[in-house]
C-alpha positions as CSV (number, residue, x, y, z in Angstrom):
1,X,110.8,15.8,14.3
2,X,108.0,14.6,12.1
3,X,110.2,14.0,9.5
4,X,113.2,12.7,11.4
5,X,110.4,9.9,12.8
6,X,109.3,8.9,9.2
7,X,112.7,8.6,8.0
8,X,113.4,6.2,10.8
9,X,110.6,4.0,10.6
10,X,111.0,4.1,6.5
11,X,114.7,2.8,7.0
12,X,113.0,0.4,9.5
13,X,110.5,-0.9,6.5
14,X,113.4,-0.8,3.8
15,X,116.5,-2.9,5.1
16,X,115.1,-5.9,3.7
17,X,116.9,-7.9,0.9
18,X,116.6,-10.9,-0.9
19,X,115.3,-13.8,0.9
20,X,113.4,-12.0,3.8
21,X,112.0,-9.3,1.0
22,X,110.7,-12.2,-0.7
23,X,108.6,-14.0,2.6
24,X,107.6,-10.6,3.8
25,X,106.3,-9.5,0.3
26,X,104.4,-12.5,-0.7
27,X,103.0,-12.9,3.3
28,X,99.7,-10.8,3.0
29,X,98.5,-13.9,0.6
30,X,98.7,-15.9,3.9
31,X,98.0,-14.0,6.0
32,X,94.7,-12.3,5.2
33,X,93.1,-16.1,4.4
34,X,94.4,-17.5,7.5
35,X,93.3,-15.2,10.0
36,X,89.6,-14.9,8.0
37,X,89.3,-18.7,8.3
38,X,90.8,-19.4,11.2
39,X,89.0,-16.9,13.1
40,X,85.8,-18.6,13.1
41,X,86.4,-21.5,12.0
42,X,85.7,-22.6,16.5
43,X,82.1,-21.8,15.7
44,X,82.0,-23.6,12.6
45,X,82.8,-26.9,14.2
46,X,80.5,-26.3,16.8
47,X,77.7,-25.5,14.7
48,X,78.4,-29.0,12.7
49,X,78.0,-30.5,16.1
50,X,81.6,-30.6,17.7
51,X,81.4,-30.0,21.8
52,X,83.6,-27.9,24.0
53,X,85.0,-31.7,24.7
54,X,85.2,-32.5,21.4
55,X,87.5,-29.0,20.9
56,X,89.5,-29.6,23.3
57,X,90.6,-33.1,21.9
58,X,91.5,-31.5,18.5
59,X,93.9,-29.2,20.6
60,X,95.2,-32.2,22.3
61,X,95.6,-34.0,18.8
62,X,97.0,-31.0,17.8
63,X,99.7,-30.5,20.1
64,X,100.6,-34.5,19.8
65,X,101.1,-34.0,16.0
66,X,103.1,-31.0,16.9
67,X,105.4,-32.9,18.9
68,X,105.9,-35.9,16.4
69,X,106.4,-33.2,13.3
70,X,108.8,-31.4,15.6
71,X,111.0,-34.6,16.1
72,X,111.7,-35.2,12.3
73,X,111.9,-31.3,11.6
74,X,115.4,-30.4,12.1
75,X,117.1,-33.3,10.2
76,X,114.4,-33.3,7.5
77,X,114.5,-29.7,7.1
78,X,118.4,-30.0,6.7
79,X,118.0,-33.2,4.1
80,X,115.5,-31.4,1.7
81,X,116.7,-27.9,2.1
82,X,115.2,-25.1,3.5
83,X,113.8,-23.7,0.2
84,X,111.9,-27.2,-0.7
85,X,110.9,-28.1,2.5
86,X,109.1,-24.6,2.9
87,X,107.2,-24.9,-0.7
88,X,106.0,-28.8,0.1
89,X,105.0,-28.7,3.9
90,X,103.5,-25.0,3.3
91,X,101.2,-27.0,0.6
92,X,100.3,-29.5,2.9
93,X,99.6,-27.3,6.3
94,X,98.4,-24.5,5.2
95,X,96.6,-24.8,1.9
96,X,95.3,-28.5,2.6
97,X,93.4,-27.6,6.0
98,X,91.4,-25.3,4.4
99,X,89.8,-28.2,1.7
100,X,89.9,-30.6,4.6
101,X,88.3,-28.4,6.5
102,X,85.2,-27.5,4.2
103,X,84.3,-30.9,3.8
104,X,84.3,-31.9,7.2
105,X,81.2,-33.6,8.2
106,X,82.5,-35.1,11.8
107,X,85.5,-35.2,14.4
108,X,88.1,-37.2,12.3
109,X,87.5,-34.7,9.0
110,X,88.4,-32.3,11.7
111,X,91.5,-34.3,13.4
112,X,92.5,-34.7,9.5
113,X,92.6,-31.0,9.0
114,X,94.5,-30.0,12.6
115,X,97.1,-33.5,12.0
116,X,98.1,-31.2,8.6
117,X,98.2,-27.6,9.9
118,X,100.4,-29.0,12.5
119,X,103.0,-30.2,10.0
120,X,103.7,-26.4,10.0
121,X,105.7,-27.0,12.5
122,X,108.4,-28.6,9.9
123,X,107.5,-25.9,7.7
124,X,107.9,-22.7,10.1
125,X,111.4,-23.8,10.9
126,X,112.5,-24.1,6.9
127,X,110.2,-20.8,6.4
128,X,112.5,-18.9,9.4
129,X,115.5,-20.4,8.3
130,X,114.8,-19.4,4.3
131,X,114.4,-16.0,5.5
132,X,116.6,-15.1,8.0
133,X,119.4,-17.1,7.9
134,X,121.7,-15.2,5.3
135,X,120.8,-12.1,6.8
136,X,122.2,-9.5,9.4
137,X,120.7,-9.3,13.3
138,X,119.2,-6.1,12.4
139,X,117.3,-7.2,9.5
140,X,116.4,-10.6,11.5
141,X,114.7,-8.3,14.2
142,X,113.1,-6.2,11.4
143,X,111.8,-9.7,9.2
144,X,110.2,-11.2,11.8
145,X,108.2,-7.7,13.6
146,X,107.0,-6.9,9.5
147,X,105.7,-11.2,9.2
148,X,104.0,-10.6,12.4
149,X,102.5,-7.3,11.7
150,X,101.2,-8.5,8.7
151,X,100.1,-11.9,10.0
152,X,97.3,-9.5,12.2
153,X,96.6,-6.7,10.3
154,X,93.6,-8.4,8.3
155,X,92.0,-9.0,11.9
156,X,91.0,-5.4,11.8
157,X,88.8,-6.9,8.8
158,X,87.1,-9.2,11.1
159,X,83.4,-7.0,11.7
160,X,83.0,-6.8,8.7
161,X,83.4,-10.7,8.2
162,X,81.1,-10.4,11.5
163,X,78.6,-8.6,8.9
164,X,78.4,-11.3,7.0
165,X,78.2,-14.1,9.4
166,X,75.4,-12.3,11.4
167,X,73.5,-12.1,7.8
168,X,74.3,-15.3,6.4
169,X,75.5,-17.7,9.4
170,X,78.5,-18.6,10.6
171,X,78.2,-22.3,8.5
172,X,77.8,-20.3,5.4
173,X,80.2,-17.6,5.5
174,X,83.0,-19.9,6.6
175,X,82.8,-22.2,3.8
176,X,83.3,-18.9,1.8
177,X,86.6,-18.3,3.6
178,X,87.7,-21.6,3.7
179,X,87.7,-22.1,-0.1
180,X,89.2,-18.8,-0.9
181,X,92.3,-19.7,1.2
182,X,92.8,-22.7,-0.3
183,X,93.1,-20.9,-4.0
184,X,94.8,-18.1,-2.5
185,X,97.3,-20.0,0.1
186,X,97.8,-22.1,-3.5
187,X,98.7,-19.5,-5.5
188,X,100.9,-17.4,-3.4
189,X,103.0,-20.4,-2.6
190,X,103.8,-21.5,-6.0
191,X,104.9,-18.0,-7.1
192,X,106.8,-17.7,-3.8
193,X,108.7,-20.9,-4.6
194,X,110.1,-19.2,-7.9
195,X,111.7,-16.1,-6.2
196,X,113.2,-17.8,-3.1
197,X,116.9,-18.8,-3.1
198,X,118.4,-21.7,-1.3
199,X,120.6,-20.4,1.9
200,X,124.7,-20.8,2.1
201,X,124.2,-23.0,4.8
202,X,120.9,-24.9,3.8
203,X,123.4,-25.7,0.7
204,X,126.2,-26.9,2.8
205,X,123.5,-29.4,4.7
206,X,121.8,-30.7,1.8
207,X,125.0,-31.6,0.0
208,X,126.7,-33.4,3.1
209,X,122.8,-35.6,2.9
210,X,123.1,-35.7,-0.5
211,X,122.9,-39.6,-1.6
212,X,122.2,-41.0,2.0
213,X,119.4,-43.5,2.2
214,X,116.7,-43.0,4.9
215,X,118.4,-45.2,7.6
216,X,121.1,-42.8,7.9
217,X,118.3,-40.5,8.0
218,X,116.9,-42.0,10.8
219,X,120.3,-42.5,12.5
220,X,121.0,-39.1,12.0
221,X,117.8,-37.7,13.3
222,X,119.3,-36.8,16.9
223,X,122.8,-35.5,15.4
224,X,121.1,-31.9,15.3
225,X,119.3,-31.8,18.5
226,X,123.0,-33.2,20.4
227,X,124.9,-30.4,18.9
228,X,121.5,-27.9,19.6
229,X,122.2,-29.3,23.4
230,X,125.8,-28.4,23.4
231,X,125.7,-24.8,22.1
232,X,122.9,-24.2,24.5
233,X,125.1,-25.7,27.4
234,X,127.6,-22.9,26.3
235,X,125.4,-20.3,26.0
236,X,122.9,-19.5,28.8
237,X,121.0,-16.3,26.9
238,X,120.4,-18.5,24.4
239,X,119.5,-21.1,26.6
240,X,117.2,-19.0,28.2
241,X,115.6,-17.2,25.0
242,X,114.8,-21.1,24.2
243,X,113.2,-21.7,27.8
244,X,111.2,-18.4,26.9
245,X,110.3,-19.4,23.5
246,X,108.6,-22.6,24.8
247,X,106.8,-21.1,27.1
248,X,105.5,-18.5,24.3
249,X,104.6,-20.9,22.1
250,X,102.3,-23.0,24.3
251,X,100.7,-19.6,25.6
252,X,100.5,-18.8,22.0
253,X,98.6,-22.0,21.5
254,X,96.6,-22.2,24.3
255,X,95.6,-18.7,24.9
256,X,95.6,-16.4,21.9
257,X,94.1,-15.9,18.2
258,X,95.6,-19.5,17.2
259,X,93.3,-21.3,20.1
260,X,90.3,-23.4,19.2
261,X,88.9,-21.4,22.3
262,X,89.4,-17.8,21.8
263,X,86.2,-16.5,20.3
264,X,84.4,-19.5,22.4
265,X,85.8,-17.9,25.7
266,X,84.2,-14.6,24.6
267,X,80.9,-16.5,24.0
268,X,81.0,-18.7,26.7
269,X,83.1,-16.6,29.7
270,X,81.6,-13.1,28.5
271,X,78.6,-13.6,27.1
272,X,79.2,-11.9,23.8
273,X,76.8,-12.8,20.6
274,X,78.8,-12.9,17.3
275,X,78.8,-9.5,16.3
276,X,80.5,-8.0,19.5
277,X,82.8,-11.2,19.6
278,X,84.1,-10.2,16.1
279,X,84.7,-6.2,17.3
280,X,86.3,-7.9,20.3
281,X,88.5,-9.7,17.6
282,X,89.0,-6.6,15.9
283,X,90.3,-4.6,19.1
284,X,92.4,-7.8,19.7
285,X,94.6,-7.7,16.4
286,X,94.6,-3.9,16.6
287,X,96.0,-3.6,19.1
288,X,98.6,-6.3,18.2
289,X,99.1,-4.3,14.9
290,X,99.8,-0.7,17.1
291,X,102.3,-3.0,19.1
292,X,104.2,-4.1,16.0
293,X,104.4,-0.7,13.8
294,X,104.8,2.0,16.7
295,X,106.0,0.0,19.4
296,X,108.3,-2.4,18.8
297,X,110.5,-0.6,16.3
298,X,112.0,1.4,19.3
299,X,113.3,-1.2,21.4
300,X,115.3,-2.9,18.2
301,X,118.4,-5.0,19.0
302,X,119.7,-3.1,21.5
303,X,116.2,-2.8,24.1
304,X,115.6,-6.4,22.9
305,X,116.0,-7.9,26.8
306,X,113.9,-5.2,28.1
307,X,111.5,-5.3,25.3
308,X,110.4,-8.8,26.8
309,X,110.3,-8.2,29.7
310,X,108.1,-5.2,29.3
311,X,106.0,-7.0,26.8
312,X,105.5,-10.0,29.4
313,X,104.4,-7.5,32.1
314,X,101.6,-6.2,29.7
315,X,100.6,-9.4,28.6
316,X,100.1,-10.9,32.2
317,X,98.0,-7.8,33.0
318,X,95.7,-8.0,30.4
319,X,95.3,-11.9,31.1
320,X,94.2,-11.6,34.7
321,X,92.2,-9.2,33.6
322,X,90.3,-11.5,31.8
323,X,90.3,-13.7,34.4
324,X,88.4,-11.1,36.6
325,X,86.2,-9.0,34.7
326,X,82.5,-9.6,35.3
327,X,80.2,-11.0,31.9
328,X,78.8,-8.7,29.8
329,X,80.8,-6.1,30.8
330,X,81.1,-5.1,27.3
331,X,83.8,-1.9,27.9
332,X,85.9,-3.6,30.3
333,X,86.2,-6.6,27.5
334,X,87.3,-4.8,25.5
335,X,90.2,-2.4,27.8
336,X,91.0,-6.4,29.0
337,X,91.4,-7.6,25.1
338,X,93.1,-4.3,23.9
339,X,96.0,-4.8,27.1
340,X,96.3,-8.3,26.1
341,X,96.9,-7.6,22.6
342,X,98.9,-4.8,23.2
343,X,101.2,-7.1,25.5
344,X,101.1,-10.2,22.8
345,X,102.0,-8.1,19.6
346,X,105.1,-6.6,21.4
347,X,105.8,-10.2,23.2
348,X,105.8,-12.5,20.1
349,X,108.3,-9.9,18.2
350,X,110.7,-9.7,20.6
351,X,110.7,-13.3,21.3
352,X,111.1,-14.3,17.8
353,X,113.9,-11.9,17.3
354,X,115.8,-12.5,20.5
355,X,115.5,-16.1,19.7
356,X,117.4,-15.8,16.0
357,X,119.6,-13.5,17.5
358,X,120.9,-15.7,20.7
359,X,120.4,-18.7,18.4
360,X,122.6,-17.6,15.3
361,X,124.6,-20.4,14.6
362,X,125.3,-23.3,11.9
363,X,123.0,-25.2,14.9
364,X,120.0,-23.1,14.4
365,X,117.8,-25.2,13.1
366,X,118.7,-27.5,15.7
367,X,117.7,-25.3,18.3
368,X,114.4,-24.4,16.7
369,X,113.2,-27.8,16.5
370,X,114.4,-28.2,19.9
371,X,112.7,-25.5,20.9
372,X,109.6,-26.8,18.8
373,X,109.9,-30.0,20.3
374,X,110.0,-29.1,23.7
375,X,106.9,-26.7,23.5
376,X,104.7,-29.7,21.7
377,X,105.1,-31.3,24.7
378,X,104.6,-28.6,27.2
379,X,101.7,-28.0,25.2
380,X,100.4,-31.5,25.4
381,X,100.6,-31.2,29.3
382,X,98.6,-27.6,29.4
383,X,96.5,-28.3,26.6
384,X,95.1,-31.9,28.2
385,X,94.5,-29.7,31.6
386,X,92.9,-26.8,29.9
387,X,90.5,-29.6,28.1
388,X,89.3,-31.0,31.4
389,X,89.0,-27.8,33.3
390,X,87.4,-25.2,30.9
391,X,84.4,-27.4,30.4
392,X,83.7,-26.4,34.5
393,X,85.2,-22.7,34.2
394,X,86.5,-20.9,31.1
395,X,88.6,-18.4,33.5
396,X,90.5,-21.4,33.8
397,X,92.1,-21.0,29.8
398,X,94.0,-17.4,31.2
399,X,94.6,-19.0,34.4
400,X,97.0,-21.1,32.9
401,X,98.0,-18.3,30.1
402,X,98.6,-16.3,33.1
403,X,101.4,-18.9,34.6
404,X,103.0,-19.1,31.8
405,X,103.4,-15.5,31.1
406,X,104.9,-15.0,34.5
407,X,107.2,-17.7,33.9
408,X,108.5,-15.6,30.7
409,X,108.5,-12.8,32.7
410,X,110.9,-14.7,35.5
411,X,113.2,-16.2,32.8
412,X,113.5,-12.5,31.0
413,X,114.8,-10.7,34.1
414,X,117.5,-13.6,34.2
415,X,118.7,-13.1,30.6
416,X,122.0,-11.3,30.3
417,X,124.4,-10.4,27.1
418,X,126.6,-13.1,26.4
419,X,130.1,-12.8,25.4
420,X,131.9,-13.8,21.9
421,X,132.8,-16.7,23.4
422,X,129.9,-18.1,24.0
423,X,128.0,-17.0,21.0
424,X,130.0,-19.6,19.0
């Protein structure tokens, strides 16, 4: 049995080829910077003097830019290709930030910094598209749990980063992180750039652009999102799976290791000094990591629909239980955290695989930025309210992560198989 269960998770692991090999292989050089710097990089602005107030703006930015990159994404994405506009906008949101960042002195170094990483969202739609769009479902599924498990496996790092910020400060420390992402983030893109190939149908866009001028750009900027709208209007599980995406994404935002007030709310809400907030980290993105490896493999393609809907029940459990839980109630933080994460690392696999698999279409990218779009501005909505209200409450933050998590749940049990018909 033993042996039966390694050989299934080691053909799990090895289906990858060619493009999605590539991004998975060359990940861990973002993805062990990222989460270091973005972990506490919260507390860093706040020690330079940023408020609560002042954090909550930067979110608000954030999701603004968001919405504005997500507009242009799609068309631009399909003019440059998905290969060139992965190495350019992957310079400018995710090794940028990290220099911006360092030198920040005030709010608009800070607004700098977020306006860039939120180009990403330009970049994550060439970066999905590069790696999943000349392969199968299967390996789609299998691509997007390894990015994710790698994306939080260096958060079981984070006490001993904690070590080091409790010894030498948070102000100190982070500058540490921040510079080393920006040489490693550098580095691992440029070599990255080399191996990847151009998709069949990135080619096929980028030649029928080829020698257009920027006001058919600009005329053409809506073409993809019409004929996103019209495959959705013919197929409601991928309509849905979008509908679900958005709501993930501004959860994502709001409520987990990507929000400016996650470690803040364990200060703040639970009363936890720096070295238990980074354990508290560390539980978080284990459990996440369990999630991904042991968890999420046995749903694959064919438990996909009740993968999310499972994954959303955990999720809103561990939320509320946030919401409740007394301060300083150090074990009960850290069942709360571990349910959460467990919930969020099967969530976000299954929704980005159910999303390229209902999506798989010559419209795709189309229906990312779509998807994209809409959430920037959901987010900008949530993200405003969350600003006002966590100043008087911090349980408000998984108040409104808790909403949308039953709202994910809701669409989920709606979702059914669609038919060949309406997959095209």
């Amino acid at each position: 049995m033993k042996k039966g269960f390694l050989k299934r998770i080691g053909g799990y692991f090895g289906c990858l080829k060619g493009n999605d090999r590539v991004c998975i292989v060359f990940h861990p050089l973002w993805g062990v910077p990222y989460t270091f710097y973005t972990y506490y990089i919260s507390l860093y602005l706040k020690e330079i003097g940023l408020t609560d107030t002042a954090l909550g703006r930067l979110m608000v930015a954030g999701t603004v830019a968001s919405f504005l990159f997500s507009f242009i994404s799609a068309p631009l994405v399909d003019r440059m290709g998905r290969k060139r506009a992965t190495f350019v906008f992957d310079l400018l949101s995710s090794a940028l930030p990290p220099l911006v960042y360092l030198f920040s002195k005030n709010f608009f170094f800070s607004l700098l910094a977020v306006i860039l990483f939120n180009s990403n969202k330009i970049m994550s739609i060439a970066y999905y598209l590069v790696m999943i769009e000349d392969s199968d479902e299967e390996s789609r599924i299998v691509a997007f749990n390894l990015f994710n498990i790698i994306t939080v496996a260096a958060g079981l790092l984070i006490p001993i980063a904690g070590i080091f910020v409790d010894k030498y400060g948070v102000v100190a420390t982070e500058r540490v992180f921040l510079i080393v992402s920006f040489l490693m983030m550098t580095a691992m893109i440029l070599f990255r750039n080399m191996l990847l190939k151009e998709t069949a149908i990135g080619e096929k866009l980028r030649g029928a652009s080829a020698g257009k001028g920027l006001g058919a750009f600009f005329r053409e900027a809506y073409k993809p999102y019409g004929d996103a709208m019209a495959f959705l209007r013919r197929n409601r599980a991928a309509l849905l799976f979008v509908l679900i995406n958005i709501l993930f994404y501004v959860y994502m935002n709001l409520g987990s290791n990507y929000s400016l007030y996650f470690v803040p709310y364990f200060t703040d809400r639970l009363g936890m000094d720096a070295m238990q907030s980074s354990v508290l980290g560390s539980v978080y993105y284990g459990g996440m990591l369990f999630a991904m490896i042991l968890i999420n493999p046995l749903f694959g393609r064919r438990g996909l629909i009740f993968g999310v809907r499972m994954s959303a029940l955990v999720t809103l459990l561990g939320l509320i239980a946030l919401v409740v839980i007394p301060a300083k109630a150090y074990a009960l933080a850290i069942a709360a955290t571990l349910i959460m994460a467990l919930g969020y690392g099967m969530l976000k696999s299954e929704v980005d695989g159910g999303l390229a698999v209902y999506t798989g279409s010559e419209y795709q990218s189309g229906v990312y930025a779509l998807a994209n779009l809409f959430s920037s501005g959901l987010g900008i909505v949530v993200t405003a309210l969350c600003a006002v209200l966590y100043p008087h409450s911090p349980r408000w933050l998984y108040i409104l992560c808790s909403t949308l998590v039953f709202l994910i749940l809701l669409g989920a049990c709606l979702v059914k198989e669609p038919n060949q018909a309406e997959r095209k």
